[in-house]
C-alpha positions in Angstrom: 8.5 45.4 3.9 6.4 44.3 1.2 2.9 44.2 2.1 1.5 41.4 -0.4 -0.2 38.1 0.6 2.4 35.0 1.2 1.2 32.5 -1.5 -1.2 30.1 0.4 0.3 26.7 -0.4 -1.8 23.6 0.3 0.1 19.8 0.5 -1.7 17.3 -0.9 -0.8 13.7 -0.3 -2.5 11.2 -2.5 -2.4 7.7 -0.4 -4.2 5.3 -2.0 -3.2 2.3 -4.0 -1.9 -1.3 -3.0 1.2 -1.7 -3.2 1.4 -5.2 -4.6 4.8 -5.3 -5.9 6.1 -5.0 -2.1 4.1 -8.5 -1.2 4.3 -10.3 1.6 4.9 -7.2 3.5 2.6 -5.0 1.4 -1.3 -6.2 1.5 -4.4 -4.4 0.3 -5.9 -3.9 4.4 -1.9 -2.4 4.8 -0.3 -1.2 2.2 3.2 0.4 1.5 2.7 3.9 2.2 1.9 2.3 6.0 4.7 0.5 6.5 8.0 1.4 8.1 10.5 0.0 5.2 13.8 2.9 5.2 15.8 3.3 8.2 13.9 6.2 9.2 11.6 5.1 11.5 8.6 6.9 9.6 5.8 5.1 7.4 5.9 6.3 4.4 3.0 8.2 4.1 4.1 9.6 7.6 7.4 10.9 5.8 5.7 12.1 2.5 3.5 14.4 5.0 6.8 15.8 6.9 8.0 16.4 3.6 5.8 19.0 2.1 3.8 20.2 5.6 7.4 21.7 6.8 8.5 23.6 4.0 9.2 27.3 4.4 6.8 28.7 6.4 8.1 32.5 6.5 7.9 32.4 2.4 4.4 30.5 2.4 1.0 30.0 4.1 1.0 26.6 4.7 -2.3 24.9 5.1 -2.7 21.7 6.9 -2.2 18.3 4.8 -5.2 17.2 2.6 -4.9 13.4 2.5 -6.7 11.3 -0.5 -7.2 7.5 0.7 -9.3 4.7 0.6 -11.9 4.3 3.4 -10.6 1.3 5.3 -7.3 3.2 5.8 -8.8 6.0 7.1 -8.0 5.2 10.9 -4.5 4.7 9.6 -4.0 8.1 8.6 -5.6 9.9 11.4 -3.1 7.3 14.1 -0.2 8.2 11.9 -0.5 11.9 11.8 -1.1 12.0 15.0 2.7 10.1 15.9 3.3 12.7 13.6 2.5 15.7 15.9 0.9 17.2 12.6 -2.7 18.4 12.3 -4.7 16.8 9.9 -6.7 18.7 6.8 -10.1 17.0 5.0 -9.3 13.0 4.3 -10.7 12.5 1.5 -12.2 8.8 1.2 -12.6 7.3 -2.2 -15.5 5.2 -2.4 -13.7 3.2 -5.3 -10.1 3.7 -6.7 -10.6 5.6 -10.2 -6.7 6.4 -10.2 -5.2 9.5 -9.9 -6.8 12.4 -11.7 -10.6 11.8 -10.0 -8.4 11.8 -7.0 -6.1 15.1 -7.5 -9.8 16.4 -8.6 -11.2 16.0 -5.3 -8.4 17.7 -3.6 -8.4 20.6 -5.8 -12.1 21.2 -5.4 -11.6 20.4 -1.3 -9.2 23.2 -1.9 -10.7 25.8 -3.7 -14.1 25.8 -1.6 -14.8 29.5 -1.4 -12.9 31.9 -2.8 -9.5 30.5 -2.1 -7.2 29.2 -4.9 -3.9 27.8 -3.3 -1.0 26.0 -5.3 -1.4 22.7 -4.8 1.5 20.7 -4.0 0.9 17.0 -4.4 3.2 14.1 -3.5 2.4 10.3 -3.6 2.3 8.6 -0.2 5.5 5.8 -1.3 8.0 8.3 -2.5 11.4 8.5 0.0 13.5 11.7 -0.9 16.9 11.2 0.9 18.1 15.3 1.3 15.1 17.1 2.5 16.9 20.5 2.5 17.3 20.4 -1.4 14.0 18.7 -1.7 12.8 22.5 0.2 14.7 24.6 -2.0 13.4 22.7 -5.1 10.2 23.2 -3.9 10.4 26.6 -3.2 11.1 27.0 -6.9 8.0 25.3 -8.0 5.4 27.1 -5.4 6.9 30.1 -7.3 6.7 28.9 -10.9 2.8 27.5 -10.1 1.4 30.4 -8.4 2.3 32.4 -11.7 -0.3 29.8 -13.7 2.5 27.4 -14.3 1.6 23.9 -13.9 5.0 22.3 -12.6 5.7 18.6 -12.3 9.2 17.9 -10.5 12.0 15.9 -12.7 14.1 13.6 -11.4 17.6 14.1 -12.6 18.2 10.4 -14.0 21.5 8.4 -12.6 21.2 5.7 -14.7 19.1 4.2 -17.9 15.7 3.3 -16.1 13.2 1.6 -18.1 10.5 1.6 -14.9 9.9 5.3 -15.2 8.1 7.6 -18.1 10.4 10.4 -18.9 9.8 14.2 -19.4 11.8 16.1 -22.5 12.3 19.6 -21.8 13.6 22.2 -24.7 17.6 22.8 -24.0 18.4 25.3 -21.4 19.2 25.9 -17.8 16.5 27.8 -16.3 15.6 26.6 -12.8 11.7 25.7 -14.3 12.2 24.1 -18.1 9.6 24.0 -20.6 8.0 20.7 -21.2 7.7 19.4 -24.8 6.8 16.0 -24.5 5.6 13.3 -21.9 7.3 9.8 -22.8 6.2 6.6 -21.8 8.4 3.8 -20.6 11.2 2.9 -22.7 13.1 -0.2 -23.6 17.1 0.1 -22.2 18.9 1.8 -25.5 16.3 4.1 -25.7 16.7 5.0 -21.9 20.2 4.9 -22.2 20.0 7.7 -25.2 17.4 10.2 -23.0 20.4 9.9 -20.1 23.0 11.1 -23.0 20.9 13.1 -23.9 20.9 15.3 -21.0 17.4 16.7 -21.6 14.9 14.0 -20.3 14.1 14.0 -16.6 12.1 10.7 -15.0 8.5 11.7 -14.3 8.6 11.6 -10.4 4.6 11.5 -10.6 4.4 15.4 -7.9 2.9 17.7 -9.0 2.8 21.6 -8.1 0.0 24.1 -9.6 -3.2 26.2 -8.5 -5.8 24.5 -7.8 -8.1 26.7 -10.6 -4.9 25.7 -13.3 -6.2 22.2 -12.5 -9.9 22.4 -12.9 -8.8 24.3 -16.3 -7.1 21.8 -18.0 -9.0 18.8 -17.0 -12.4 20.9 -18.2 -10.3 20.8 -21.3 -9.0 17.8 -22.0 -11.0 15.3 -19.6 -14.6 17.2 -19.2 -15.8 14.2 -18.5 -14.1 13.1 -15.3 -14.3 17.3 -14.6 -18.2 16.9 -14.4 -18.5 13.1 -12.5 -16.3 14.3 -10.3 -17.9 17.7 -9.6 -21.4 15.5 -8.5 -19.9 13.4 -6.6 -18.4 16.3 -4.8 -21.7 17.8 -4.2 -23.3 14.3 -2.8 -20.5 14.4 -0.4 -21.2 14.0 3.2 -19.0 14.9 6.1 -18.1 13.1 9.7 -15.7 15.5 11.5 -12.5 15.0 9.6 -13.8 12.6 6.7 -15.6 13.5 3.6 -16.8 10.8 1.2 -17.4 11.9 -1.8 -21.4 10.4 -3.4 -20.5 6.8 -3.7 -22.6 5.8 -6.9 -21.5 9.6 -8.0 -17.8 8.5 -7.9 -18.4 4.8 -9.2 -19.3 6.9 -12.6 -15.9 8.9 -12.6 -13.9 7.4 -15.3 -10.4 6.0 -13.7 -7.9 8.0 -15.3 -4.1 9.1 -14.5 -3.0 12.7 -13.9 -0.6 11.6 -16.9 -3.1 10.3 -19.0 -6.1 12.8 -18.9 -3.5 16.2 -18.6 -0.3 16.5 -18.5 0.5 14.6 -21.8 -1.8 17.0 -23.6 -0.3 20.0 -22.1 2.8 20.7 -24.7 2.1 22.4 -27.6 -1.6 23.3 -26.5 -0.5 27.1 -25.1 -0.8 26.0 -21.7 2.2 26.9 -19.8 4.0 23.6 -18.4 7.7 23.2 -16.7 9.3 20.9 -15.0 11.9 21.7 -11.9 14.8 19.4 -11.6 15.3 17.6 -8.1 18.4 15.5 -7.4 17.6 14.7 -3.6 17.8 11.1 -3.4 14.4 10.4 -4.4 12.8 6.7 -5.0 9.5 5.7 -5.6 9.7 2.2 -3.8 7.6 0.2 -6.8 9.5 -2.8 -5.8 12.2 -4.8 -3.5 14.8 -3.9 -5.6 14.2 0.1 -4.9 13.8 -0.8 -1.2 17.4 -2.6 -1.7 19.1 0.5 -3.7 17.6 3.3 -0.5 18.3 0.6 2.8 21.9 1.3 3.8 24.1 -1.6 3.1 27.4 -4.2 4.3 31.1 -4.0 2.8 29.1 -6.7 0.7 26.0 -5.1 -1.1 24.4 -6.7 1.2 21.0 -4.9 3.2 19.0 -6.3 6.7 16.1 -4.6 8.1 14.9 -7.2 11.2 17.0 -9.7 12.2 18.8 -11.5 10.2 22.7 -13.0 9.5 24.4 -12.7 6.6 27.3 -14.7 5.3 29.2 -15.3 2.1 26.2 -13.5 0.4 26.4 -10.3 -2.0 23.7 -7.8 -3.0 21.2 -9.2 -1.3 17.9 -7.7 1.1 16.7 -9.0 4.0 13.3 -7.7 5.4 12.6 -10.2 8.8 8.9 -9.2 10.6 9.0 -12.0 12.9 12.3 -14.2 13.5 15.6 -14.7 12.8 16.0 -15.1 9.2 19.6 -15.9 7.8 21.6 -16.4 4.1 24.6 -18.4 3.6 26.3 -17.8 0.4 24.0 -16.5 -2.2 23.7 -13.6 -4.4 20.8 -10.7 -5.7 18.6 -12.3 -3.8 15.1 -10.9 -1.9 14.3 -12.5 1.1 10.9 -11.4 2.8 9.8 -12.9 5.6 6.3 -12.3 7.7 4.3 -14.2 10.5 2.0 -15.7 7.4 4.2 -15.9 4.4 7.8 -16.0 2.8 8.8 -14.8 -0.4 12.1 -15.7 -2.1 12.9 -13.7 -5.6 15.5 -12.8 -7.6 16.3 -9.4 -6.9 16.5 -8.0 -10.7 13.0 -10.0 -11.2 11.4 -8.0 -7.8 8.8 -6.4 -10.1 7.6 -9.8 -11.2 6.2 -10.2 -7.2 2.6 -9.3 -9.2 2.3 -12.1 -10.8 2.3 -14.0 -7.0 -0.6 -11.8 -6.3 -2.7 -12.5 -8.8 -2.1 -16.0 -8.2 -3.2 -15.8 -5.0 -6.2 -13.7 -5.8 -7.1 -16.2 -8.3 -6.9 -18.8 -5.4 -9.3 -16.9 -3.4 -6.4 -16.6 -0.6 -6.9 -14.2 2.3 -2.9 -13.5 1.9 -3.1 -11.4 -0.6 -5.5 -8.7 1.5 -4.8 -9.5 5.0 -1.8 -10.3 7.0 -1.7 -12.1 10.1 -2.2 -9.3 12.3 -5.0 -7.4 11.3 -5.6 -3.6 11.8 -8.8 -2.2 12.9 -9.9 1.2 14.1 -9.3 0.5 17.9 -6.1 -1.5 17.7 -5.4 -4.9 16.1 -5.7 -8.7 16.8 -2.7 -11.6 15.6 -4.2 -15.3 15.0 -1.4 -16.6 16.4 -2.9 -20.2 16.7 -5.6 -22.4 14.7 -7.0 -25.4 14.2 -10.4 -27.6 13.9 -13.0 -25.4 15.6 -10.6 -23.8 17.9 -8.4 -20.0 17.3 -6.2 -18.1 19.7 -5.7 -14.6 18.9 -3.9 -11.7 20.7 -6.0 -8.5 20.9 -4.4 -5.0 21.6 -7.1 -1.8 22.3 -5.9 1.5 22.4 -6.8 3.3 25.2 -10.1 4.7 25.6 -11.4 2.3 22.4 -14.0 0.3 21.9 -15.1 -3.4 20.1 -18.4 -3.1 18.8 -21.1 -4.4 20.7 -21.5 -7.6 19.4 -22.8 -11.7 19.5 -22.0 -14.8 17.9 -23.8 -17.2 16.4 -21.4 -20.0 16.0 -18.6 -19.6 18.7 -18.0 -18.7 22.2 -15.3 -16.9 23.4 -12.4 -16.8 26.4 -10.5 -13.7 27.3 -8.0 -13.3 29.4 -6.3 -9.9 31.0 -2.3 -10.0 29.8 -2.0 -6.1 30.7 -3.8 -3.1 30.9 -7.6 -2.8 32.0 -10.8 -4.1 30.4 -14.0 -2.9 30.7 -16.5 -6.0 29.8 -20.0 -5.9 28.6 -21.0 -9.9 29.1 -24.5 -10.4 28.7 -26.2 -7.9 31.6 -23.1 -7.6 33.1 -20.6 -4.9 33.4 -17.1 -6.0 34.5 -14.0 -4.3 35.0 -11.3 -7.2 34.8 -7.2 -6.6 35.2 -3.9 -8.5 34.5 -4.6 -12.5 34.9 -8.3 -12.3 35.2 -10.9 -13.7 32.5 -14.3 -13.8 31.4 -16.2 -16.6 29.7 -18.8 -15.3 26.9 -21.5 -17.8 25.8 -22.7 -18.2 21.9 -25.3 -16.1 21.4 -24.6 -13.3 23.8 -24.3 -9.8 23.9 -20.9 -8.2 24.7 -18.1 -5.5 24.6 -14.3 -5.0 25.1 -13.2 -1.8 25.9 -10.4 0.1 27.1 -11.2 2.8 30.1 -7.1 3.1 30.9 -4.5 5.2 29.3 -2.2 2.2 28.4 -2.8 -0.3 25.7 -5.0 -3.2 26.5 -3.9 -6.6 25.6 -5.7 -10.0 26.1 -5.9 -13.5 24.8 -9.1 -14.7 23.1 -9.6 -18.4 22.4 -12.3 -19.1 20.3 -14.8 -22.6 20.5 -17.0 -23.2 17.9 -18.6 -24.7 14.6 -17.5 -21.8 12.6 -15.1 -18.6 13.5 -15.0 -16.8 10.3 -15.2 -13.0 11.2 -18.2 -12.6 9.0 -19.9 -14.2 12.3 -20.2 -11.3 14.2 -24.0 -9.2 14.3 -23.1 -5.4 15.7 -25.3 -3.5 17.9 -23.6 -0.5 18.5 -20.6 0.3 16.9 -17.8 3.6 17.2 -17.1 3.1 13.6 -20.4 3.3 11.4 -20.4 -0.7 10.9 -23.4 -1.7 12.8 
């Protein structure tokens, strides 16, 4: 029995972004990598973690996940994990997006604190990779390749001419890890169609496998600059149990940079050993409808439902229904997304074109571009489900042993009633314990506090009275989440 080390291997997931291109469903308070859109009934990010925290354990030390995000998602990640069953690593919280390289940085220096050096492997949050057994054995190959000082980015072997997708041109040859010899953009269609002839040119799947030290190299490099931003805002980081933000006006100085950009493409040709690993496993990177319509399993008619929905006399078409019955009658190619707040009909071949909706509404100033209708917060979530003039109704759900800030009002009052569960209520100087069918009245201008002391979720109705009931009108006392 051989006495050496397993290779410590440490999964990465990078989970930031927006996700615009997957609007209405997609919004920049709950983005893609959160949202439940395959028929496995995993987010996501949940299944990009299962994906690289379960591969082979007896030929690896496998440390928990690291997980790169932005700050308001944070609760996301920890909730998620934990339906996961899977241990969390650091959560790293960008204090501004600077793209990808600052972020791989920050893992790879979260990683190599001490004297550890692991092989990175690191996945984007939005990928789905359909056979997870030769997605393993791929992988395997990789770990192997990196923790020999390769830096290994996996290849998807093309099925068709994709002009979505850079491509990666390896010298001829069947070894299981190719050399690279050039990074190529996005190309127009009879150029695509020529790398797929080719044989030789692999889409860039955007993971990423290498030592964390074979990182730090190459960006001191080629990208110095981002090296040494991000190294200060590393040390002005500050910890709160699993979260570590980096320095924020450290991070704001990190130039915003892709992996792509500031390394890999530099990498051929300059003596620094680079290969790509083929994987054919099903893989999708979700960038728009029309990728969520080519994974979701589909009718004798092309045609794909996830919600409920009826279909007739229609080909090639997706239906994604959050929130009632949504049906098509003889139509074709069509994207039908439908949420509590907004609907969005498009052309399926034109799905990437959704962006240009978003900026519209940004442009408008519209809260439907961040926020949907129900709204995610820390200890649960609340739904307007009703509004008018100086009235709102909203369902509230708090998960059990959570807490509302404590909190007052200067323009509204409040009404909440028990639906199920157990509230504890902080309403002026009183403390009440209220059940199913009971209420409370809360004045303008006074102090109070919803919590939940029970092991089932709370729910309640809250109808709102008053001159003004944006949520910028609430003044925090004490709150669980570092917002007071």
């Amino acid at each position: 029995m051989s006495s050496s080390k397993p290779i410590l291997v440490q999964p990465v997931v990078m989970a930031g972004g927006s996700g615009t291109r997957l609007w209405p469903l997609s919004r920049a308070a709950y983005p893609k990598q959160f949202l439940v859109l395959t028929a496995d009934q995993k987010t996501l990010y949940q299944q990009a973690v299962a994906r690289i925290a379960h591969l082979d354990s007896e030929a690896f030390d496998i440390a928990t996940p690291i997980t790169v995000g932005n700050e308001e998602h944070r609760f996301m990640v920890l909730d998620q994990l934990r339906e996961l069953g899977i241990s969390s690593g650091p959560v790293l919280l960008e204090p501004s997006a600077r793209n990808t390289a600052p972020a791989m940085t920050l893992a790879a220096l979260a990683a190599a604190d001490g004297d550890a050096d692991p092989v990175l492997v690191v996945s984007p949050a939005d990928h789905v990779v359909a056979d997870s057994a030769a997605f393993a054995r791929v992988m395997n190959t990789a770990i192997h390749a990196a923790a020999g000082g390769a830096i290994v980015v996996l290849g998807i072997t093309p099925d068709r001419a994709e002009t979505g997708y850079g491509y990666i041109k390896c010298a001829a040859g069947q070894q299981a890890a190719r050399v690279v010899s050039q990074f190529v953009e996005k190309p127009d269609l009879v150029t695509a169609e020529r790398y797929v002839a080719d044989g030789n040119y692999t889409w860039n799947s955007g993971m990423f496998v290498l030592r964390a030290s074979a990182w730090l190299e190459a960006l001191k490099r080629f990208r110095p600059d981002i090296l040494a931003a991000t190294r200060n805002a590393w040390a002005a980081r500050k910890t709160d149990q699993r979260f570590v933000r980096p320095g924020t006006a450290e991070f704001a100085a990190v130039p915003a940079e892709s992996v792509d950009y500031a390394v890999m493409e530099h990498c051929p040709g300059s003596g620094i050993d680079i290969r790509m690993v083929p994987l054919s496993a099903g893989w999708n990177d979700l960038g728009a409808w029309d990728a969520v319509w080519q994974v979701a399993p589909k009718d004798g008619m092309g045609n794909a439902a996830l919600g409920d929905a009826l279909i007739a006399g229609s080909r090639n078409s997706l239906v994604h229904a959050s929130s009632r019955l949504v049906s098509l009658v003889g139509v074709s190619n069509l994207v039908v997304v439908e949420t509590a707040d907004a609907v969005l009909v498009a052309d399926r071949e034109r799905s990437q074109d959704v962006k240009s909706i978003v900026a519209a509404l940004e442009a408008q100033g519209r809260t439907e571009k961040n926020l949907h209708r129900k709204v995610h917060r820390p200890w649960g979530w609340y739904d307007s489900i009703d509004t008018g003039p100086r009235f709102q109704v909203k369902r509230i759900m708090v998960k059990p042993g959570a807490s509302l800030s404590l909190q007052m009002h200067h323009h509204r009052a409040e009404h909440w009633i028990v639906v199920s569960g157990t509230a504890e209520v902080v309403n002026g100087d009183r403390l009440l314990t209220l059940t199913e069918n009971q209420s409370t009245y809360i004045p303008l201008g006074q102090k109070h506090r919803l919590s939940n002391p029970g092991s089932t979720p709370l729910e309640i109705i809250e109808v709102q009275s008053g001159s003004y009931l944006g949520e910028d009108d609430i003044v925090r006392f004490e709150d669980s989440y570092g917002r007071s």
